[in-house]
N, CA, C and O atoms as a GROMACS GRO file, in nm:
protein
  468
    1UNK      N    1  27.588  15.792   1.825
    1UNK     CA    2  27.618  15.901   1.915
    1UNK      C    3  27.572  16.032   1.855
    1UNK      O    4  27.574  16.062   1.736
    2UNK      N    5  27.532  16.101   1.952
    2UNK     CA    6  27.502  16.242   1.930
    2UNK      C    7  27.576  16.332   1.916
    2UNK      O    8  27.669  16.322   1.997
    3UNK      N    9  27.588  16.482   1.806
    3UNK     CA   10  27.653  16.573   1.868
    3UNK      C   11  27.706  16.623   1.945
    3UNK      O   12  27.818  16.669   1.965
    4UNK      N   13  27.572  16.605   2.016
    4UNK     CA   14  27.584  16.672   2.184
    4UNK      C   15  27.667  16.604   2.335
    4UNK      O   16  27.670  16.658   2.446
    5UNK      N   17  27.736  16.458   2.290
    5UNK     CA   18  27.784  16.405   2.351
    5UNK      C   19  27.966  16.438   2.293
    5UNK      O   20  28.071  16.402   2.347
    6UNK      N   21  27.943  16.524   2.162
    6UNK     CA   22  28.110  16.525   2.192
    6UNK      C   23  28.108  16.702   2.235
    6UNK      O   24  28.218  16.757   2.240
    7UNK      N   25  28.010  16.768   2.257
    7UNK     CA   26  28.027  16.923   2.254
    7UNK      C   27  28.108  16.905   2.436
    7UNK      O   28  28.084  16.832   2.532
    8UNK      N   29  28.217  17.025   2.404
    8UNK     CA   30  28.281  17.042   2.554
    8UNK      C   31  28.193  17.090   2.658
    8UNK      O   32  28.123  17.191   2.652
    9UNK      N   33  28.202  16.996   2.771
    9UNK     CA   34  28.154  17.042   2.889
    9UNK      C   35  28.212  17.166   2.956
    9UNK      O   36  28.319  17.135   3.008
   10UNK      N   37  28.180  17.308   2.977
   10UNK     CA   38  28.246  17.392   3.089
   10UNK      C   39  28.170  17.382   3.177
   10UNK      O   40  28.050  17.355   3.175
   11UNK      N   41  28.261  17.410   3.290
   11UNK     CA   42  28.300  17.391   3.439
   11UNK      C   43  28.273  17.601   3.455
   11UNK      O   44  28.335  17.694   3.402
   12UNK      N   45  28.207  17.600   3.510
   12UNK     CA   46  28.244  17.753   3.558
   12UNK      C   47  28.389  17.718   3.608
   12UNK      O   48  28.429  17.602   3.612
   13UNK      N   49  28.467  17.830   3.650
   13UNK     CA   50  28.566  17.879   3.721
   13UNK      C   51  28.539  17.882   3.849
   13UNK      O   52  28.426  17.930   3.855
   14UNK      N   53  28.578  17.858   3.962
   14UNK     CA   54  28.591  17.883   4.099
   14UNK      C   55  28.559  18.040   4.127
   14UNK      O   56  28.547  18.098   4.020
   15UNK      N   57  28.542  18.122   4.233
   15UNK     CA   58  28.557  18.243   4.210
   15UNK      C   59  28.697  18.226   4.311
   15UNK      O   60  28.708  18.133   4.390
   16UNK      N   61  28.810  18.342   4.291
   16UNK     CA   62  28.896  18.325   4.412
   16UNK      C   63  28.933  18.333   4.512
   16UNK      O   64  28.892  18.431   4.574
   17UNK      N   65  28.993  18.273   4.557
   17UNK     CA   66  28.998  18.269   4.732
   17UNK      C   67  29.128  18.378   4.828
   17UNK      O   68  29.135  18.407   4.947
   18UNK      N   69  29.215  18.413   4.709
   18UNK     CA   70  29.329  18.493   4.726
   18UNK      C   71  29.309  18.571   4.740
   18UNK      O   72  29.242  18.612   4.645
   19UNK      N   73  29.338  18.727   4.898
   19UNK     CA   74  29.263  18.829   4.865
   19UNK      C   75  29.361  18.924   4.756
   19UNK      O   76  29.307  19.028   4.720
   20UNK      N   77  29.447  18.908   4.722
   20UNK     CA   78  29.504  18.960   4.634
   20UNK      C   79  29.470  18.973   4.466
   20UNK      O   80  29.489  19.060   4.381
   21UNK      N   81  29.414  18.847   4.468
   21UNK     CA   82  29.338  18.819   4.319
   21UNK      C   83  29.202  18.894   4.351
   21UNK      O   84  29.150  18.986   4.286
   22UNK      N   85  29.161  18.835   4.461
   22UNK     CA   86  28.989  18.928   4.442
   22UNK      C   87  29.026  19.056   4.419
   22UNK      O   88  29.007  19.102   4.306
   23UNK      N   89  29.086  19.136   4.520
   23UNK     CA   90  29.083  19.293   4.499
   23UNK      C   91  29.141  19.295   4.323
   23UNK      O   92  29.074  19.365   4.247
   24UNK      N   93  29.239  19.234   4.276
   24UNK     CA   94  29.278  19.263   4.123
   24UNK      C   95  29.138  19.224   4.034
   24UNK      O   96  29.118  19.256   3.917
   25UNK      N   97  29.057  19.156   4.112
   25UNK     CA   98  28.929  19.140   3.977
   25UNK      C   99  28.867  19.232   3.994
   25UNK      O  100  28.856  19.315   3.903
   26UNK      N  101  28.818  19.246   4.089
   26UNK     CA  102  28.754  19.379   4.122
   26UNK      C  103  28.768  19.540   4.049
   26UNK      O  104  28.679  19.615   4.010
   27UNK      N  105  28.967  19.563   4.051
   27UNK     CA  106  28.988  19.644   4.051
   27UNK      C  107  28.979  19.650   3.823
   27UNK      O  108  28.972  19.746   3.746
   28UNK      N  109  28.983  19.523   3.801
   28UNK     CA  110  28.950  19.496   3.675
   28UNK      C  111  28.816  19.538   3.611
   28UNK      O  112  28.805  19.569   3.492
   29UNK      N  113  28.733  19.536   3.685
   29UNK     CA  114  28.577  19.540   3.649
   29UNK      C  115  28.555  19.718   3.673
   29UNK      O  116  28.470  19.785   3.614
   30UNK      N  117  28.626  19.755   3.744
   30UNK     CA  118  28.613  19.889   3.770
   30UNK      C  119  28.690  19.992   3.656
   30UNK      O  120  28.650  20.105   3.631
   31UNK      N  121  28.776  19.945   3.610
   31UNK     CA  122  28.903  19.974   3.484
   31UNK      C  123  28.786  19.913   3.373
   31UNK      O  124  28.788  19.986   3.274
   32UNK      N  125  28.727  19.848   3.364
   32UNK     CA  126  28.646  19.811   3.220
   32UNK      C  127  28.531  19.901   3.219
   32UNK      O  128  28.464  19.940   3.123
   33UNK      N  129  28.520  19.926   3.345
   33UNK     CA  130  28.372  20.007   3.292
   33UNK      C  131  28.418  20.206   3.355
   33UNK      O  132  28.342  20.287   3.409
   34UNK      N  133  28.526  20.218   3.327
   34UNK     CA  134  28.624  20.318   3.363
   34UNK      C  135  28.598  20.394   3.499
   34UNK      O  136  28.568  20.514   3.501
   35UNK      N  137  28.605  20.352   3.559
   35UNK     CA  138  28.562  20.373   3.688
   35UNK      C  139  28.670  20.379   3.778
   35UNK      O  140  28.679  20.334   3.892
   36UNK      N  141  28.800  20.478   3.671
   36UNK     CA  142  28.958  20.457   3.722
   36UNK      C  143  28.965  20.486   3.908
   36UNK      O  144  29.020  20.409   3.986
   37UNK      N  145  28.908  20.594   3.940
   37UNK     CA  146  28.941  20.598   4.057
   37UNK      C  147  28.988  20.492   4.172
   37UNK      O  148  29.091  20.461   4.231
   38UNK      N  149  28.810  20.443   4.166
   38UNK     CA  150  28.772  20.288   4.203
   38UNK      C  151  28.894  20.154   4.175
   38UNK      O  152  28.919  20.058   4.247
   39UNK      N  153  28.938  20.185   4.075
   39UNK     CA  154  29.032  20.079   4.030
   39UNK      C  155  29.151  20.081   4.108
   39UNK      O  156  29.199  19.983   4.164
   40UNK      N  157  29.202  20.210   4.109
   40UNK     CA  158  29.327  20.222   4.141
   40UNK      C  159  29.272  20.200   4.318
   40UNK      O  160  29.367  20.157   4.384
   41UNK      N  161  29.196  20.213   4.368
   41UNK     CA  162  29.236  20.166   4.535
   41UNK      C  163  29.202  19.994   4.528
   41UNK      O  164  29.244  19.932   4.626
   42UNK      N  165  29.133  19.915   4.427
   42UNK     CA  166  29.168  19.746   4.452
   42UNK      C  167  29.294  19.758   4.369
   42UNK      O  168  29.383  19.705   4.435
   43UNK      N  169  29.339  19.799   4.264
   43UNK     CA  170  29.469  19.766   4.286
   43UNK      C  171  29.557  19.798   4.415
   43UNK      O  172  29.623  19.698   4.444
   44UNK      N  173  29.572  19.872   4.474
   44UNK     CA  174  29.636  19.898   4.542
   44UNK      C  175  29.649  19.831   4.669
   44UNK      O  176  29.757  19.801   4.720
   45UNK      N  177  29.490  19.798   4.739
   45UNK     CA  178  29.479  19.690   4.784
   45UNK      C  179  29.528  19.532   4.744
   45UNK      O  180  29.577  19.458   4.829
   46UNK      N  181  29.513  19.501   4.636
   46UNK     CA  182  29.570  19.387   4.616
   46UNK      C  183  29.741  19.397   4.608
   46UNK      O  184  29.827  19.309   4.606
   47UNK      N  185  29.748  19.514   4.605
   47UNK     CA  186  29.957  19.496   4.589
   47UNK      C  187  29.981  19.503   4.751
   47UNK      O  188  30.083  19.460   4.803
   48UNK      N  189  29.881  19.559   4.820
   48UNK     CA  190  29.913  19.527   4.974
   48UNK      C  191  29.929  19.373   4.985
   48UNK      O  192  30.033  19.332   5.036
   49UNK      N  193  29.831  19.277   4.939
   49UNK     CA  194  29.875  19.120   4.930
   49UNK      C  195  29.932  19.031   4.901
   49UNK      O  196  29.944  18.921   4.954
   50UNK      N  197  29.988  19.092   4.771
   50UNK     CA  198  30.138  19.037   4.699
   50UNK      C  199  30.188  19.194   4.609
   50UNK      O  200  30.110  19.220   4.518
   51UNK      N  201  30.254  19.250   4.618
   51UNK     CA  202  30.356  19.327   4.552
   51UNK      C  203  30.458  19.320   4.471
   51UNK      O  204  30.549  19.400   4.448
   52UNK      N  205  30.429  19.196   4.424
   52UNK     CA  206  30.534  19.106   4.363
   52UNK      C  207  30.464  19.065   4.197
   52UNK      O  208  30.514  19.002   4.103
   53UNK      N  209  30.299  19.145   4.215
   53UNK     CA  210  30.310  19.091   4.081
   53UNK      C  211  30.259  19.182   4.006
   53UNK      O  212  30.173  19.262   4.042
   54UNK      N  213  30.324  19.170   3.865
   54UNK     CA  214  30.369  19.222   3.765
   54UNK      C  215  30.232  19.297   3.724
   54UNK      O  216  30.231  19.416   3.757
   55UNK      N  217  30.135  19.257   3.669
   55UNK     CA  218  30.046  19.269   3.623
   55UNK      C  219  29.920  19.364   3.670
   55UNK      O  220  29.840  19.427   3.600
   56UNK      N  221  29.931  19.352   3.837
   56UNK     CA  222  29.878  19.470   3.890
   56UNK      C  223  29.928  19.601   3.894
   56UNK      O  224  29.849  19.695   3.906
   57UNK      N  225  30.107  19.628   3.882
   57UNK     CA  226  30.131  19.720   3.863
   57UNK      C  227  30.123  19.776   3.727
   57UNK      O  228  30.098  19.896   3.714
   58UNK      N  229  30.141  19.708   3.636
   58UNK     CA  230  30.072  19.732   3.458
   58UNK      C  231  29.994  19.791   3.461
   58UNK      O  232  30.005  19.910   3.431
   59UNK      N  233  29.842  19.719   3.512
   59UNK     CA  234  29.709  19.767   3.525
   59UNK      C  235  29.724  19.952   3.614
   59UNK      O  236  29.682  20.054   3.559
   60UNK      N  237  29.783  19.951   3.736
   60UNK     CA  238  29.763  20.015   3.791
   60UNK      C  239  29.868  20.158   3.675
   60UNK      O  240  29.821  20.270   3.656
   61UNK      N  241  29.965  20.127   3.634
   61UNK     CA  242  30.000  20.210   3.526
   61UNK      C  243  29.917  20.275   3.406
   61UNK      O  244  29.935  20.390   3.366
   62UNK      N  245  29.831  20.192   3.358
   62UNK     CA  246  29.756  20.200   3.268
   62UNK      C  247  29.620  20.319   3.321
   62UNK      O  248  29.604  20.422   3.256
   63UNK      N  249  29.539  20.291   3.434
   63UNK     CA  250  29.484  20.328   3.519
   63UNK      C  251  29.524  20.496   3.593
   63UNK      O  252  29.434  20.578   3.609
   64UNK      N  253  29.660  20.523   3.629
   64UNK     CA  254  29.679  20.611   3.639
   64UNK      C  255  29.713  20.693   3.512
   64UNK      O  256  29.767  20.803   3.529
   65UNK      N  257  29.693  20.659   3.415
   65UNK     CA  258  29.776  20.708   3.267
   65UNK      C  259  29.621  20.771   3.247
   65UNK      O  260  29.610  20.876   3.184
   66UNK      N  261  29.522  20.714   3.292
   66UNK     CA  262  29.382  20.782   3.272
   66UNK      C  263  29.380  20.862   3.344
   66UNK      O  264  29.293  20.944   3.312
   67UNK      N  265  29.438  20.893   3.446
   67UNK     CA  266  29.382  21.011   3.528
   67UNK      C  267  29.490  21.078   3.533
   67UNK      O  268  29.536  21.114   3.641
   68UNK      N  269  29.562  21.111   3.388
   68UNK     CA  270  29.659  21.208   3.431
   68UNK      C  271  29.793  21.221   3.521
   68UNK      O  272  29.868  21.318   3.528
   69UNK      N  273  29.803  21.116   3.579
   69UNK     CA  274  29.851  21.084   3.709
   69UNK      C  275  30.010  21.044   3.632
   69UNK      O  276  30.042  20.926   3.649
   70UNK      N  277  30.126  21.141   3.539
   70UNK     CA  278  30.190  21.011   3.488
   70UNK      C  279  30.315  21.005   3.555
   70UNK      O  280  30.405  20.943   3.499
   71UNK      N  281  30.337  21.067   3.679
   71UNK     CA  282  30.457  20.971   3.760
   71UNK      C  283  30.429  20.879   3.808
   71UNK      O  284  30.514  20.790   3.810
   72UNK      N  285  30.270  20.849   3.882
   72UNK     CA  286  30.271  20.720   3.940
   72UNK      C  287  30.235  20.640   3.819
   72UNK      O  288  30.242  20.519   3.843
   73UNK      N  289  30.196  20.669   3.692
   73UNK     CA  290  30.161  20.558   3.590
   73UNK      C  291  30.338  20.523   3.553
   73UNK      O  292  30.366  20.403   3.550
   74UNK      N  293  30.437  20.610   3.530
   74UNK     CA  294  30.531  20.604   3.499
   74UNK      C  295  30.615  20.444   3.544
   74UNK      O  296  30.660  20.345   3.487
   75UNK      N  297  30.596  20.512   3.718
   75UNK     CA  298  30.626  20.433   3.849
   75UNK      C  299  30.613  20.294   3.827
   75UNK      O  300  30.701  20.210   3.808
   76UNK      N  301  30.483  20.284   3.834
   76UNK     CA  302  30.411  20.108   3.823
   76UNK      C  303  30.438  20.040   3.687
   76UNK      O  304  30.452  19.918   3.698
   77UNK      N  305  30.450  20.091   3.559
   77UNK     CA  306  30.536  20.017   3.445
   77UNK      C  307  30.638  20.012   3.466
   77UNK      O  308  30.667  19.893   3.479
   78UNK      N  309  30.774  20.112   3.489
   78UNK     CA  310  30.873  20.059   3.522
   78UNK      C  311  30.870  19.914   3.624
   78UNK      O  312  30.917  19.804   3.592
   79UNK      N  313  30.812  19.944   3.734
   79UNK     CA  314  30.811  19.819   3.810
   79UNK      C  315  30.734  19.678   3.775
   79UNK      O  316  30.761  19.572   3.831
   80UNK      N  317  30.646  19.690   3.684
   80UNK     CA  318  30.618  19.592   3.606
   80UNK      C  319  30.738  19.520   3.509
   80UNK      O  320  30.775  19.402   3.512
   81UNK      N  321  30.776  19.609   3.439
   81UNK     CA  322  30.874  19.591   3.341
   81UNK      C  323  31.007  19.502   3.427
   81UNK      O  324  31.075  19.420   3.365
   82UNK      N  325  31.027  19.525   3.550
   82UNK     CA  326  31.141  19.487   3.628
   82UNK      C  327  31.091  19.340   3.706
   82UNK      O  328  31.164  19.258   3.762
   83UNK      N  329  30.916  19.337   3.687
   83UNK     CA  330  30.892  19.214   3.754
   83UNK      C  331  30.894  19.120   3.635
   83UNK      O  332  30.975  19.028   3.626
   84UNK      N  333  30.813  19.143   3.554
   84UNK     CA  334  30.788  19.046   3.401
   84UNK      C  335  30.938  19.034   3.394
   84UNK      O  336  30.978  18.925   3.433
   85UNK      N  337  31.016  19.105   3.360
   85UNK     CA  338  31.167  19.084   3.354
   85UNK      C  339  31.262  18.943   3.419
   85UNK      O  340  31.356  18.870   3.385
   86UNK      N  341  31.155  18.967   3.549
   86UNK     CA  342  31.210  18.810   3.607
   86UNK      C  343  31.124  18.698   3.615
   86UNK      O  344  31.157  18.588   3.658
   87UNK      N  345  30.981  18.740   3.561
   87UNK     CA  346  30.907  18.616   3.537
   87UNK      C  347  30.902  18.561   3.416
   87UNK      O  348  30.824  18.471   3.385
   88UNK      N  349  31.033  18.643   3.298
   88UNK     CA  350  31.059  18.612   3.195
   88UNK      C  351  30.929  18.533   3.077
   88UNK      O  352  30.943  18.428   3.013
   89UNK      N  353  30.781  18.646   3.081
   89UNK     CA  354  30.693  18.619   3.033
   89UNK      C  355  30.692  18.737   2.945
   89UNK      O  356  30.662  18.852   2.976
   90UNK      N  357  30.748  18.668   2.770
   90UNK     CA  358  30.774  18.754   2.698
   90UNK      C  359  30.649  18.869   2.628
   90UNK      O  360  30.667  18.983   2.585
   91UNK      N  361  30.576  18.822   2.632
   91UNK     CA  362  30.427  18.883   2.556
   91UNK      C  363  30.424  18.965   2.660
   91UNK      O  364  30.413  19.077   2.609
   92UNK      N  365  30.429  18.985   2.852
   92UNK     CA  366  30.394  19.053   2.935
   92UNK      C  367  30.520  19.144   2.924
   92UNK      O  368  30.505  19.259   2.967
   93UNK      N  369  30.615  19.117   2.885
   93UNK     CA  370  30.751  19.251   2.898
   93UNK      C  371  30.709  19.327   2.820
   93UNK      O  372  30.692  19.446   2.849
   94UNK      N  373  30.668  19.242   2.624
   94UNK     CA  374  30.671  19.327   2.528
   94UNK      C  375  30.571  19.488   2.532
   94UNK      O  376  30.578  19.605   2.495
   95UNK      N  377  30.445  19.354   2.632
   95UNK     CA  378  30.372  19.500   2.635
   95UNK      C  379  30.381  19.596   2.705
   95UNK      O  380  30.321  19.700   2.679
   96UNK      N  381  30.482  19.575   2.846
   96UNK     CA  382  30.515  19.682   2.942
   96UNK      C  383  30.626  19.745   2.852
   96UNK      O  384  30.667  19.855   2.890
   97UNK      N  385  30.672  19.701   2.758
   97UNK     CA  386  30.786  19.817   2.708
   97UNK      C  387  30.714  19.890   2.618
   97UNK      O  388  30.768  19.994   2.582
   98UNK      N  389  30.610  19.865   2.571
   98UNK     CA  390  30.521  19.932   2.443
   98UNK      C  391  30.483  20.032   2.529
   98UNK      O  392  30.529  20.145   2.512
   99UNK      N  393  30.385  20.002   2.645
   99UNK     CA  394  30.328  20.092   2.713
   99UNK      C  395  30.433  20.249   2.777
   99UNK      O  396  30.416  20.365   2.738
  100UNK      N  397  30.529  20.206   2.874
  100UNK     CA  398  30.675  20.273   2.908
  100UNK      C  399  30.693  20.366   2.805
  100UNK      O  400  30.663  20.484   2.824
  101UNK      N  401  30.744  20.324   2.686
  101UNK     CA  402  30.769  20.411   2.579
  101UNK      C  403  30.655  20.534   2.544
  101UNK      O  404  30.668  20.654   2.520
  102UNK      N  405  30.506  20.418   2.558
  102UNK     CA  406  30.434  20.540   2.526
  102UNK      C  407  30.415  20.723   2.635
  102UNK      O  408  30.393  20.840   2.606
  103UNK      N  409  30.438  20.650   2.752
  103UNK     CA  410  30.459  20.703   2.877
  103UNK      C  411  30.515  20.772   2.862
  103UNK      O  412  30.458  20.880   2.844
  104UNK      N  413  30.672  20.771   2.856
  104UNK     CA  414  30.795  20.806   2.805
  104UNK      C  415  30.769  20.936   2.721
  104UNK      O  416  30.818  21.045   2.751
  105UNK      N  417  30.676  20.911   2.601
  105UNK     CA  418  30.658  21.007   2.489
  105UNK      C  419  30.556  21.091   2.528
  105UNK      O  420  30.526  21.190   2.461
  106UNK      N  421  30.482  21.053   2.658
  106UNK     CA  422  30.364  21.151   2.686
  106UNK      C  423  30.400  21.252   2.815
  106UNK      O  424  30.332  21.352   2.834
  107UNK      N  425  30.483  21.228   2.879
  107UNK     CA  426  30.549  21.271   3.009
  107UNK      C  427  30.658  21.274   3.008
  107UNK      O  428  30.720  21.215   3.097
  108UNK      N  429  30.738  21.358   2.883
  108UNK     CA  430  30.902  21.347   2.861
  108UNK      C  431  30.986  21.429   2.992
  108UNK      O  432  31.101  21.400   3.026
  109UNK      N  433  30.917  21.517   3.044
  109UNK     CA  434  31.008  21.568   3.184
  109UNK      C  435  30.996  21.445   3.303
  109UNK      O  436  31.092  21.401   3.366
  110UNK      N  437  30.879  21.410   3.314
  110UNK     CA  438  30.839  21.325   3.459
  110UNK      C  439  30.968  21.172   3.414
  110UNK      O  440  31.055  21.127   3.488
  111UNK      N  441  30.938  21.134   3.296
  111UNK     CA  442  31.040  21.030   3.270
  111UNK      C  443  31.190  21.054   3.275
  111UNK      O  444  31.255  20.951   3.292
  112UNK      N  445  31.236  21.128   3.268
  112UNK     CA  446  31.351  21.192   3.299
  112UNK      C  447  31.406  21.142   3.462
  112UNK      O  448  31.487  21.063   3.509
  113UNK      N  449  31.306  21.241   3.512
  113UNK     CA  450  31.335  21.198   3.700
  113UNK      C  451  31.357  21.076   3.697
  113UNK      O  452  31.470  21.029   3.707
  114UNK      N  453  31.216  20.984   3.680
  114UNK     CA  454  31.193  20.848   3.666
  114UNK      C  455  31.304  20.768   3.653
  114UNK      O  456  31.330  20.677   3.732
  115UNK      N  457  31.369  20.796   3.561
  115UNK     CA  458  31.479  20.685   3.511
  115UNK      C  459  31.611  20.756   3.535
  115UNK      O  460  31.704  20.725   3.461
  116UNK      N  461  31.632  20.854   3.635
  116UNK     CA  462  31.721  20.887   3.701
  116UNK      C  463  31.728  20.825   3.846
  116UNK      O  464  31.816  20.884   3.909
  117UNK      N  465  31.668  20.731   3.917
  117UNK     CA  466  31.638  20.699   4.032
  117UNK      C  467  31.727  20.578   4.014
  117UNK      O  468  31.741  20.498   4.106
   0.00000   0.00000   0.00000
């Protein structure tokens, strides 16, 4: 036998069929090559399709934290932090509380309101 008969076969990936996932890849590719504006309307679009998940509002926190924006970056970690919270995915809380805090320390009046609601 050959090498080449034990090397792993990949499979591309599917692309997805969810429009909620597409707009979040999208809005991913636009956040990598900083193109925040752009980002923040497929996120936003995709939370029109599920609003329920955690990770677009992260992103979309992170995203507005670039543009200055830090009540709505504020906004979308807290609500991350409250979704991971119940999808009890510890690596995804740890980093919404890392992020929050940093928030927290960069927008000490806006966090105030924030966590008075």
């Amino acid at each position: 036998m050959s090498d080449r008969e034990f090397e792993p076969r990949l499979t591309p990936k599917p692309p997805p069929t969810d429009p909620a996932e597409i707009h979040f890849k999208n809005a991913w590719q636009h956040r990598k090559f900083k193109r925040y504006q752009e980002a923040v309307d497929e996120f936003l679009k995709s939370l029109e399709h599920n609003p329920d998940k955690g990770a677009t509002h992260f992103n979309l926190g992170l995203v507005y934290d670039q543009l200055n924006e830090g009540r709505r970056a504020l906004t979308h970690v807290e609500k991350a932090l409250a979704l991971f919270g119940t999808e009890q995915h510890a690596s995804n809380n740890a980093a919404a509380q890392s992020l929050f805090k940093k928030l927290v320390n960069k927008y000490p009046d806006l966090a105030q309101d924030i966590q008075k609601k």
